[in-house]
Each structure stands twice: as structure tokens, then as C-alpha cells.
C-alpha positions as CSV (number, residue, x, y, z in Angstrom):
1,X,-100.9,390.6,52.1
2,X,-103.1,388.1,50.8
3,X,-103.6,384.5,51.1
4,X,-102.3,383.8,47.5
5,X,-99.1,386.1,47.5
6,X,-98.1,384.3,50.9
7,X,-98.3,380.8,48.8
8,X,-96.6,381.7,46.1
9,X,-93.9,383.1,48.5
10,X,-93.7,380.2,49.7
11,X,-93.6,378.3,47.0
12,X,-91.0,380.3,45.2
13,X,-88.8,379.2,48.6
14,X,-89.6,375.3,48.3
15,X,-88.5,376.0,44.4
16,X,-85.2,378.0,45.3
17,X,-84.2,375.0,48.3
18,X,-84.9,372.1,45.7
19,X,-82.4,373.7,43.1
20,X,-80.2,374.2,45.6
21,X,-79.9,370.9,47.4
22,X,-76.5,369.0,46.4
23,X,-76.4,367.2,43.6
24,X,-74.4,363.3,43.1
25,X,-72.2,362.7,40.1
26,X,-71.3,359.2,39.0
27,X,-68.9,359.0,36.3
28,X,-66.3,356.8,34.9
29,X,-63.2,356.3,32.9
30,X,-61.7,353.1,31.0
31,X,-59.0,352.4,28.6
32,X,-61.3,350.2,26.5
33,X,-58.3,348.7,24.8
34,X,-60.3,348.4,21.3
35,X,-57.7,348.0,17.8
36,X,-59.9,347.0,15.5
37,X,-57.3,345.0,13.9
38,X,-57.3,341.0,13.4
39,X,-55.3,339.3,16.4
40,X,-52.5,339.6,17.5
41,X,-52.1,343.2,15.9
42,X,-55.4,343.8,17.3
43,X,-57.1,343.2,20.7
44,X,-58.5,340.2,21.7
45,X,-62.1,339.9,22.0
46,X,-62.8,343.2,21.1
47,X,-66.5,343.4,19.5
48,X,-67.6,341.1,23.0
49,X,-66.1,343.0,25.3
50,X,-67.8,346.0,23.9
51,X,-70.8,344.5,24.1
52,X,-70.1,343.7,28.0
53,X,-69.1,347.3,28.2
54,X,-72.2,348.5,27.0
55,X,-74.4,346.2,29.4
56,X,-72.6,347.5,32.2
57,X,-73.0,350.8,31.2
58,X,-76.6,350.6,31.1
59,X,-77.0,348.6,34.2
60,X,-74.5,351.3,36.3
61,X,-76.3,354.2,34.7
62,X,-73.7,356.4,35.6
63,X,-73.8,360.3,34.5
64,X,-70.8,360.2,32.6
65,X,-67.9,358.3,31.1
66,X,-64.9,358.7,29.3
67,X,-63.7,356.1,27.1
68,X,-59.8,355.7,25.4
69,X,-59.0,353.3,22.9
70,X,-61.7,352.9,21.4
71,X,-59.9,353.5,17.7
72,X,-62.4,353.0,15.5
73,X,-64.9,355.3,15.1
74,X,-67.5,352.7,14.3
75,X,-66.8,351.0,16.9
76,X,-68.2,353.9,19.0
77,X,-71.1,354.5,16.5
78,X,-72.0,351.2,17.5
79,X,-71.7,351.4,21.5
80,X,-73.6,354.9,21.5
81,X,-76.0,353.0,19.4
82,X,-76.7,350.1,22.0
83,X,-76.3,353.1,25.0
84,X,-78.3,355.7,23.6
85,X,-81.3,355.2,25.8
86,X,-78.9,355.8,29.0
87,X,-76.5,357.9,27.3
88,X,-78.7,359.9,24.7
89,X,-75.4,362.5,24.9
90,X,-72.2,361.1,23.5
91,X,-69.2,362.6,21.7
92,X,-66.0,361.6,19.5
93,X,-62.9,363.4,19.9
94,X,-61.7,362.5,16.5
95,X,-57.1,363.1,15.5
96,X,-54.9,361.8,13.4
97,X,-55.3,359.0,11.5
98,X,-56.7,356.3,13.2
99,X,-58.8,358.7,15.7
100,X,-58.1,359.6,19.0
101,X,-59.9,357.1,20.7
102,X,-61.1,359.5,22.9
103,X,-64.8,359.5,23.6
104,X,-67.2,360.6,25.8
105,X,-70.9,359.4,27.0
106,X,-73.4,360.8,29.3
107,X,-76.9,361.3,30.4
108,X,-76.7,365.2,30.6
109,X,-76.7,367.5,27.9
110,X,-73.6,368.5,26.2
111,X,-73.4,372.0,25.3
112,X,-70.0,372.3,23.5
113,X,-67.1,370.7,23.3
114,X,-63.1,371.3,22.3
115,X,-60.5,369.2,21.4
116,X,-56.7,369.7,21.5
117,X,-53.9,367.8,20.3
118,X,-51.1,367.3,21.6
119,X,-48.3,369.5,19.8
120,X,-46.0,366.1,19.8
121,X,-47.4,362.4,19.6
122,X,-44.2,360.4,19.4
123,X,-42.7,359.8,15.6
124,X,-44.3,358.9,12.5
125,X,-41.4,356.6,11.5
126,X,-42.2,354.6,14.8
127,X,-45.5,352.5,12.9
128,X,-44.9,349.6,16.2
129,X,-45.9,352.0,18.3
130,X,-48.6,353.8,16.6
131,X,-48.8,357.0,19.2
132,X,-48.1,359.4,16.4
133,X,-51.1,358.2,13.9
134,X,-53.7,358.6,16.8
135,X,-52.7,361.9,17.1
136,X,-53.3,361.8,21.2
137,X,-55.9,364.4,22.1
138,X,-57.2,366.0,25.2
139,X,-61.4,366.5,24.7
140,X,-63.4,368.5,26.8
141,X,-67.1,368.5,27.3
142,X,-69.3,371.3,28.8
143,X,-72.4,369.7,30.5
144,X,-75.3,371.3,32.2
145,X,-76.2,369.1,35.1
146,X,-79.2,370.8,36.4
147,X,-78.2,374.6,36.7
148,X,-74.7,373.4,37.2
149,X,-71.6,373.8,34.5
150,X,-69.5,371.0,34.5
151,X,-66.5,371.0,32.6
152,X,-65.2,367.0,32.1
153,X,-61.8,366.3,30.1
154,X,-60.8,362.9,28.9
155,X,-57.7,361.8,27.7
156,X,-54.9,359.7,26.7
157,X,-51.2,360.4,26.9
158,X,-48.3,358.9,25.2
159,X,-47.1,355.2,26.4
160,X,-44.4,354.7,28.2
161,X,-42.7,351.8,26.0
162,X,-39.1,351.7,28.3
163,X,-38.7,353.5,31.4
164,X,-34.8,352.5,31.3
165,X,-34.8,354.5,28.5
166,X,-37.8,356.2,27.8
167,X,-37.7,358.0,24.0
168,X,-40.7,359.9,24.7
169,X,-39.9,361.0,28.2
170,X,-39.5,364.6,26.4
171,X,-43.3,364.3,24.5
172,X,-45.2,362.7,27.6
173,X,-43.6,365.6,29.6
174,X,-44.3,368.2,27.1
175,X,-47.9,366.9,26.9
176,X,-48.3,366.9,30.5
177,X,-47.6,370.6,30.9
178,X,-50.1,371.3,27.7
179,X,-52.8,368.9,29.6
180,X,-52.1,371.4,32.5
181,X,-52.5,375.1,30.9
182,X,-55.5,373.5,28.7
183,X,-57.8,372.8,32.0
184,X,-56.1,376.1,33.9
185,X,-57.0,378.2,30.6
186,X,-60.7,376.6,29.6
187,X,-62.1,375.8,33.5
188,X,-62.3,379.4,34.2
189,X,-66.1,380.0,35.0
190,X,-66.9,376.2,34.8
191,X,-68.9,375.1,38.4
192,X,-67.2,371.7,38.3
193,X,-64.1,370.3,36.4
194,X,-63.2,366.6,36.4
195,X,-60.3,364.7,34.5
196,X,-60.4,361.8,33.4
197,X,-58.2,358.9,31.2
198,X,-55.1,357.3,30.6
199,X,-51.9,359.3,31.5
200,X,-49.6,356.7,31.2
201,X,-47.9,358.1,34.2
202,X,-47.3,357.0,37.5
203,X,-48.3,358.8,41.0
204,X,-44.3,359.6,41.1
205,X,-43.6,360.5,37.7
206,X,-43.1,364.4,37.1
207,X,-45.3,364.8,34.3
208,X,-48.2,363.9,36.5
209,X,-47.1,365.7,39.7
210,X,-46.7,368.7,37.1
211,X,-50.8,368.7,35.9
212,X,-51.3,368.5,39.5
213,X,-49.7,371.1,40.3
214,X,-50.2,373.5,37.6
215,X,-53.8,372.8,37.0
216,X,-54.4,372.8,41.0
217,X,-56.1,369.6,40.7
218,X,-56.8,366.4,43.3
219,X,-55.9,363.3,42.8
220,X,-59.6,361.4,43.8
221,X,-58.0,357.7,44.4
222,X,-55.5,359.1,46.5
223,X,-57.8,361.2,48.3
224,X,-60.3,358.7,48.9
225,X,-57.5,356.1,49.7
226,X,-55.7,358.3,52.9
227,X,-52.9,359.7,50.7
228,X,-53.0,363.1,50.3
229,X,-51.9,365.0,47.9
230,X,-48.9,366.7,50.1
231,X,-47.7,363.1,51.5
232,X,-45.0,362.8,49.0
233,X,-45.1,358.7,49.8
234,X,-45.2,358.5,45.5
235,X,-41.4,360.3,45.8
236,X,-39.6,357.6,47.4
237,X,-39.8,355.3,44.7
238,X,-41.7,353.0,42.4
239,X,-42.2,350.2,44.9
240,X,-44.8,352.6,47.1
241,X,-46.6,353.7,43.5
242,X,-47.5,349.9,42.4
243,X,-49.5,347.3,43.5
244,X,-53.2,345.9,43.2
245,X,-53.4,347.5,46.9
246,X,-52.2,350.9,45.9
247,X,-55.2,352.1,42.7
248,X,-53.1,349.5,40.0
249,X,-55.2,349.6,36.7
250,X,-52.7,348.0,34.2
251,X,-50.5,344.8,34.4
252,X,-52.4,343.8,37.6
253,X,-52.0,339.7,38.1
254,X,-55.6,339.5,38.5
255,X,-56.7,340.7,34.7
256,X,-57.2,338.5,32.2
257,X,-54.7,340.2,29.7
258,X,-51.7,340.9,31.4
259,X,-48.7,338.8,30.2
260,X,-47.6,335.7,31.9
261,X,-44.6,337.6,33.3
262,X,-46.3,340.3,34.9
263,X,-48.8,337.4,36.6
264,X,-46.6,336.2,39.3
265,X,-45.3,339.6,41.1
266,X,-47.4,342.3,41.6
267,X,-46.1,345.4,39.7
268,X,-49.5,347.0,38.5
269,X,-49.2,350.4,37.6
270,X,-51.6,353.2,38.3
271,X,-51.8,355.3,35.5
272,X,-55.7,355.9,35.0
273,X,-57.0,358.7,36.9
274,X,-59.9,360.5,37.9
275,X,-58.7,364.3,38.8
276,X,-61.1,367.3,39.8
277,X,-61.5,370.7,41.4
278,X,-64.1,372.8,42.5
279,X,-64.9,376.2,40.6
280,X,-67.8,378.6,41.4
281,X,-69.2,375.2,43.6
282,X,-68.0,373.2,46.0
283,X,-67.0,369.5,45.0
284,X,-66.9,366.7,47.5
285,X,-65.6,363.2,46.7
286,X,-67.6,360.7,48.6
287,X,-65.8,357.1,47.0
288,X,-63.2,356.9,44.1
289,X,-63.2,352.8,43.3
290,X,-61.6,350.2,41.2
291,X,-64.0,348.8,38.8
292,X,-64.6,347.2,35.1
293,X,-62.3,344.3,36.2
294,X,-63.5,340.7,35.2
295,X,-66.4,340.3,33.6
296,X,-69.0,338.5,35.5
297,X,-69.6,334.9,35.0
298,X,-66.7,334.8,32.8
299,X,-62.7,334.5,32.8
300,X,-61.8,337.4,30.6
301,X,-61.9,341.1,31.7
302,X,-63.1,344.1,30.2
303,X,-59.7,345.7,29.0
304,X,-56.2,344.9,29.8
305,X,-57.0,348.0,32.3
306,X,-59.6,348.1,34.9
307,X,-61.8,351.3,34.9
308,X,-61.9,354.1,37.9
309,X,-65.5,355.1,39.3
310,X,-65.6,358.1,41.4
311,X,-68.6,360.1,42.6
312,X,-69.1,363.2,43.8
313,X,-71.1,365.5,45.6
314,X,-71.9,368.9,44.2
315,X,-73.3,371.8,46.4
316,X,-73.8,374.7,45.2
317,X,-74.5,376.3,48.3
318,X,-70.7,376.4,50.3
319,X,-67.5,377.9,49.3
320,X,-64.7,375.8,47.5
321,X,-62.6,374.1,50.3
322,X,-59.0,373.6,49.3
323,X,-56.5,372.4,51.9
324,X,-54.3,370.8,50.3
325,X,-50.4,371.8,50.4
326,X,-49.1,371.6,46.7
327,X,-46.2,370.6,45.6
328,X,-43.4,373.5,44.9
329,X,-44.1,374.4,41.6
330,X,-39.9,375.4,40.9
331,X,-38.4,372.5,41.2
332,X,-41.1,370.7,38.6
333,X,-40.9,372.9,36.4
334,X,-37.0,373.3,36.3
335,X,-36.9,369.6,36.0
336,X,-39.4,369.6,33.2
337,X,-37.5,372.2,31.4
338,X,-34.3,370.0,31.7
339,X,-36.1,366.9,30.4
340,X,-37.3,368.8,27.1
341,X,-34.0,370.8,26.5
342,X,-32.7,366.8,26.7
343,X,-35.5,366.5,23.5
344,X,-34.5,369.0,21.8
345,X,-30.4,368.3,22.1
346,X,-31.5,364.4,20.8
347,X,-33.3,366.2,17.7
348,X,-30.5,367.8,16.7
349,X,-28.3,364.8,16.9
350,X,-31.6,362.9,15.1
351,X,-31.2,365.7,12.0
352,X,-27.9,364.6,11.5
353,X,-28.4,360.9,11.5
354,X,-31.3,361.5,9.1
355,X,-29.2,363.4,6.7
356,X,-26.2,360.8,6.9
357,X,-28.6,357.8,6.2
358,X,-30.1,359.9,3.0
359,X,-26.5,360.7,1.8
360,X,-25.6,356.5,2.2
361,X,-28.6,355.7,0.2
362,X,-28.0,358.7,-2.7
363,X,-24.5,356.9,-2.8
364,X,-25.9,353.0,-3.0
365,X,-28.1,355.0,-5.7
366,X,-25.7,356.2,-7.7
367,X,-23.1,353.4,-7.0
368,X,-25.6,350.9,-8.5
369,X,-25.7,352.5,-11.8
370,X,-22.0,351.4,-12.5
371,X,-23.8,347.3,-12.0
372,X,-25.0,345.4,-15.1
373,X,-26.3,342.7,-13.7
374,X,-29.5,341.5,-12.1
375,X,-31.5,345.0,-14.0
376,X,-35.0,343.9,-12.5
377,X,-33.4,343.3,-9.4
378,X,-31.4,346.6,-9.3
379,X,-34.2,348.4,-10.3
380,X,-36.4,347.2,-7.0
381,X,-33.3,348.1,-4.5
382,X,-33.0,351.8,-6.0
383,X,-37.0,352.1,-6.0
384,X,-36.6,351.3,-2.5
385,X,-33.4,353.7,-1.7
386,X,-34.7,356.2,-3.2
387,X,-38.1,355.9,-1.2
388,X,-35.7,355.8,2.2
389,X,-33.8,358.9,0.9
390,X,-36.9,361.1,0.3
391,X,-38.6,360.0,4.1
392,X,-35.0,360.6,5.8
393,X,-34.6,363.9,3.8
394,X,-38.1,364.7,5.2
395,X,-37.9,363.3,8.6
396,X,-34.7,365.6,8.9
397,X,-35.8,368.8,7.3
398,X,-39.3,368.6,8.4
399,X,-40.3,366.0,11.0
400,X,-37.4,366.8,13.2
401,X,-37.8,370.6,12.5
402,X,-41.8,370.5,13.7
403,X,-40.2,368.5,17.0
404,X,-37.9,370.9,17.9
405,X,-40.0,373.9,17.6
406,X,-42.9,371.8,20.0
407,X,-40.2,371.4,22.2
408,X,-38.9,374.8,22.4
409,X,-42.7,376.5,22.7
410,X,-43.4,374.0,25.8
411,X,-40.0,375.4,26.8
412,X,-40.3,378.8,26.7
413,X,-43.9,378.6,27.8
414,X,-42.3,376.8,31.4
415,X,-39.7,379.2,31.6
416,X,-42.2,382.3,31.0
417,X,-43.9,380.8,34.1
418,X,-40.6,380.3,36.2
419,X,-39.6,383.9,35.8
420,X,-42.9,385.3,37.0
């Protein structure tokens, strides 16, 4: 064999080791917290903390991040304008009618992406809540780090308004289970799978415990924090889920934006995650970390949330390594199954109520052409009850009826896996 052959042998080796020596991933998620509205409708300091946002993304340089909130969609024209020579990949996962506010940034190359909305998003009726006109999405990106797939979700589930008595309990759950099949159905073949965002869940809740679960996913703050996944310390009760000390990210004491109330006892809830699996390559978390807190040299913060860096080591080299002890997947889903047949028995009570209201107003209507006095004034009250009658009429036939019919698909699609 020749001289030459021998070094190009060789060389070929040195080539095959480098591409196969592990590779880090930095990324990071934050509820940005950005309505574009004037204050107090809006947030406060919005276009500044943006442009602090930006700086530290640039300074960090991590490989990716996932952004929620951010509503307007020039809003992130402008901050993949002042990122682009870190981030020259970006993407906006635009819904409804305000936008998602879903977005994602990164230094790799994105090679495709998918967005699904959630099939419920709380009520239109609802406008001081506002959930339904973002039409709340899941976004997934596929990147190529180096010869590696990586497929990275971002997201941003339904608030939580009232846990005494949570309305949407029935949509958040329903959207967690959707969250769940979405990454099991789409991460087949990926090397890596990481997912991010705002779940507006706690560790305990059983919406989360259900993506968990079903999407075989790990939990990297609790990993990283000596909580495992199989511990179950997050089922004996909200007091062992909160605190700045247990991964809080919104209503900690120590942000800027939290309300007076919420400043003097500690009750910070975790709800922004960072959640991953292995696929055809091993993943290793080596930190998972509060960050995006206060700004520096400065008294406000970045968001009313702090962000969640985690990164990762990826070798392609040893088999995935999964240890962990899941929760049993019956009881969940039996309990989820419970909370959305509760949704869909409240619909039908809804439909009703709907359809009384539109009958009171056809009879005000109707009752107020027997009056002859005041005509301007009359004529304003049945413009208006007649507008109320056509959205209750609607809400009943048709808002109520789409409901219903997400509520009995994500129903039908738990029991389906149940009985297997």
C-alpha cells in the first residue's frame, strides 16, 4: 500500500472522529411579556426591554431560543432585525388574530417547520382574557446542527386565570394531551427533541404530568435540580411546587413586575419549562438555570417571567439512556378524560344559557316596539339587542357546538389509548 493511500486513510479517520465528537447545545426560552398595547392594557416597558432582550441575546450567543408573547409581529421583525448577525435563522409561528406570539431564533439552519393550533383556545366572548384571539400554537423547528436533526418545539398554553375555579381546566388539559401526541407523532426520526415555553402549568398539575408522560419527555430543571422525574414530591401539594428555591419563573418577589401582593410571600410558580428526549442520539443535560431576571444596572426585569437556559450535550456516538420510572399512564389519562367530559357537560348547560339570553333579548325587542317615547333612544337599545341576540344565537349554535366536538375528539382520542 502506498504512502499516499495510508494518509488519506488516515485522514478519512481524523475526519470521521471530528464529526463524531459530542456536540454542546445552548438554548433558551422566555415569556417575553410584549402587548403592544398603550399601558395598562399593554406591558410596561415593552420596546426597552426588547431592546435589552436583544443585547443579551447577542452577548449569550446561545444556539437557540424560543420566545412567547411576543404579539406583534413587528415587534419580532424588529428583534430578528437587531439579532440577525447571531441569529441569521429565526421564525414566526403566526395564529389567530393577534399572532401566536410564538417565535423562534437560532444560529443553525432551519430546514422546516410546522405549526399547530390548539383545537380550543378559551372563548371568543372572553375579550379580558384574550387567549382565544391568539389562537395559542405549538411551533416546531427542524434544525441541522452539524450532521445532527434537532427537532425544538416552542409554546404557550392557556392561562390559568382561577385555580379555585379554573374555566379552562377542560381546554389547558385538552391542549396538554394535543402538545403530547404532536411531539410523540412529529419526533419520530428526529436525533434530538427539546420543548420549550410557557405551559402555564405547575410541576403537580395533570396536564403537565400528562405531556410527560405521553410524550416520554424529562423535565431538565428537575433533573438538573435532584428531583427526578419518578419522585412524585410535585403530588403532595402546591407548597413543594412553588418557591424562588424550587425553578419559580412567574410572581417571584424578586421581579420587577409582580404585584405588590405577591411581593411579600414567596408563591412563584414554575410554569416555564425546558423538556427533552433523546432520539437516534444520546442527549445529556449538563446545567438547566434560572436566567433573564433583572436587567443589569437597572431596577426593572426583562419580563414579568424569568427565562430557563439549559444546555446540553449531544453524542452521537452512545445509545439513548433512559432510566427514568414514568408515571402510570391510567390513572392520567382517566383523570383527564373526567376533566373534559366535565367540559363538555358545562357546554351543554352553556348552549342553553346562550339560547335563553337570545330569547330575553328577541322579547325586550319586540316588547319595545309597543314604546313611543324616547324613538332615538329606543332605536340604540334594539340596535344593541339585536347585536347580543345574533352573537348569543351564534355562540350557542356554533361556538359552543365547535367546543364540544374539540372536547369529544381529545376524548375519544384518550380513551382510544386507554383501551389499548
Amino acid at each position: 500500500m502506498s504512502g499516499e493511500s495510508v494518509a488519506r486513510r488516515e485522514s478519512f479517520s481524523m475526519f470521521q472522529r471530528e464529526l463524531k465528537e459530542p456536540i454542546e447545545l445552548r438554548i433558551v426560552t422566555l415569556n417575553a411579556w410584549c402587548l403592544p398595547q398603550p399601558w395598562p392594557i399593554g406591558s410596561a416597558d415593552r420596546l426597552k426591554r426588547l431592546e435589552k432582550i436583544a443585547d443579551y441575546m447577542i452577548e449569550e450567543s446561545f444556539d437557540i431560543v424560543g420566545l412567547q408573547e411576543l404579539w406583534s409581529y413587528y415587534d419580532f421583525v424588529r428583534l430578528s432585525e437587531q439579532v440577525s448577525g447571531a441569529y441569521p435563522f429565526f421564525h414566526y409561528f403566526h395564529s389567530g388574530f393577534t399572532g401566536s406570539g410564538v417565535c423562534v431564533f437560532s444560529k443553525h439552519s432551519i430546514t422546516s417547520t410546522l405549526t399547530h393550533r390548539y383545537s380550543l383556545n378559551g372563548f371568543a366572548h372572553h375579550i379580558h382574557r384574550g387567549d382565544w384571539f391568539g389562537g395559542k400554537v405549538v411551533g416546531l423547528v427542524e434544525l441541522e446542527v452539524g450532521d445532527i436533526r434537532v427537532n425544538f418545539y416552542s409554546t404557550h398554553l392557556h392561562a390559568e386565570y382561577d385555580r379555585e375555579n379554573d374555566l379552562y381546566l377542560p381546554h389547558r388539559t385538552s391542549q396538554s394531551f394535543e402538545l403530547s401526541q404532536f411531539v410523540r407523532h412529529t419526533a419520530r426520526g428526529a436525533d434530538v427533541v427539546i420543548v420549550t415555553g410557557d405551559l402555564n402549568m405547575e410541576p403537580c398539575d395533570l396536564g403537565f404530568r400528562l405531556i410527560l408522560t405521553q410524550a416520554k419527555l424529562f423535565d431538565a430543571w428537575r433533573m438538573s435540580h435532584e428531583v427526578g422525574v419518578g419522585d412524585g414530591d410535585e403530588l403532595e401539594g402546591l407548597n413543594k411546587c412553588r418557591g424562588i428555591g424550587r425553578g419559580g419563573t412567574c410572581d417571584r418577589p424578586d421581579n420587577s413586575y409582580t404585584k405588590k401582593a405577591l411581593k411579600d410571600v414567596d408563591e412563584s410558580k414554575r410554569i416555564d419549562y425546558v423538556l427533552f428526549k433523546s432520539g437516534r442520539c444520546n442527549v445529556k443535560l449538563e446545567e438547566c438555570e434560572i436566567t433573564l431576571n433583572q436587567i443589569p444596572n437597572d431596577t426593572i426585569c426583562y419580563s414579568d417571567h424569568v427565562g430557563l437556559y439549559a444546555r446540553f450535550t449531544i453524542d452521537s456516538n452512545t445509545k439513548r439512556q433512559e432510566s427514568v420510572n414514568w408515571e402510570p399512564n391510567r390513572p392520567l389519562l382517566i383523570e383527564a378524560i373526567g376533566i373534559v367530559s366535565g367540559g363538555e357537560r358545562r357546554a351543554r348547560y352553556d348552549r342553553m344559557f346562550f339560547f335563553a339570553l337570545a330569547a330575553i333579548c328577541l322579547i325586550l325587542i319586540l316588547g319595545s316596539l309597543f314604546l313611543e317615547f324616547f324613538p332615538l333612544f329606543l332605536a340604540v337599545v334594539r340596535f344593541i339587542l339585536t347585536v347580543l341576540a345574533v352573537f348569543y344565537v351564534w355562540q350557542g349554535l356554533i361556538g359552543l357546538t365547535l367546543e364540544r366536538k374539540a372536547l369529544k375528539a381529545a376524548k375519544q382520542s384518550m380513551q382510544q389509548i386507554l383501551n389499548n
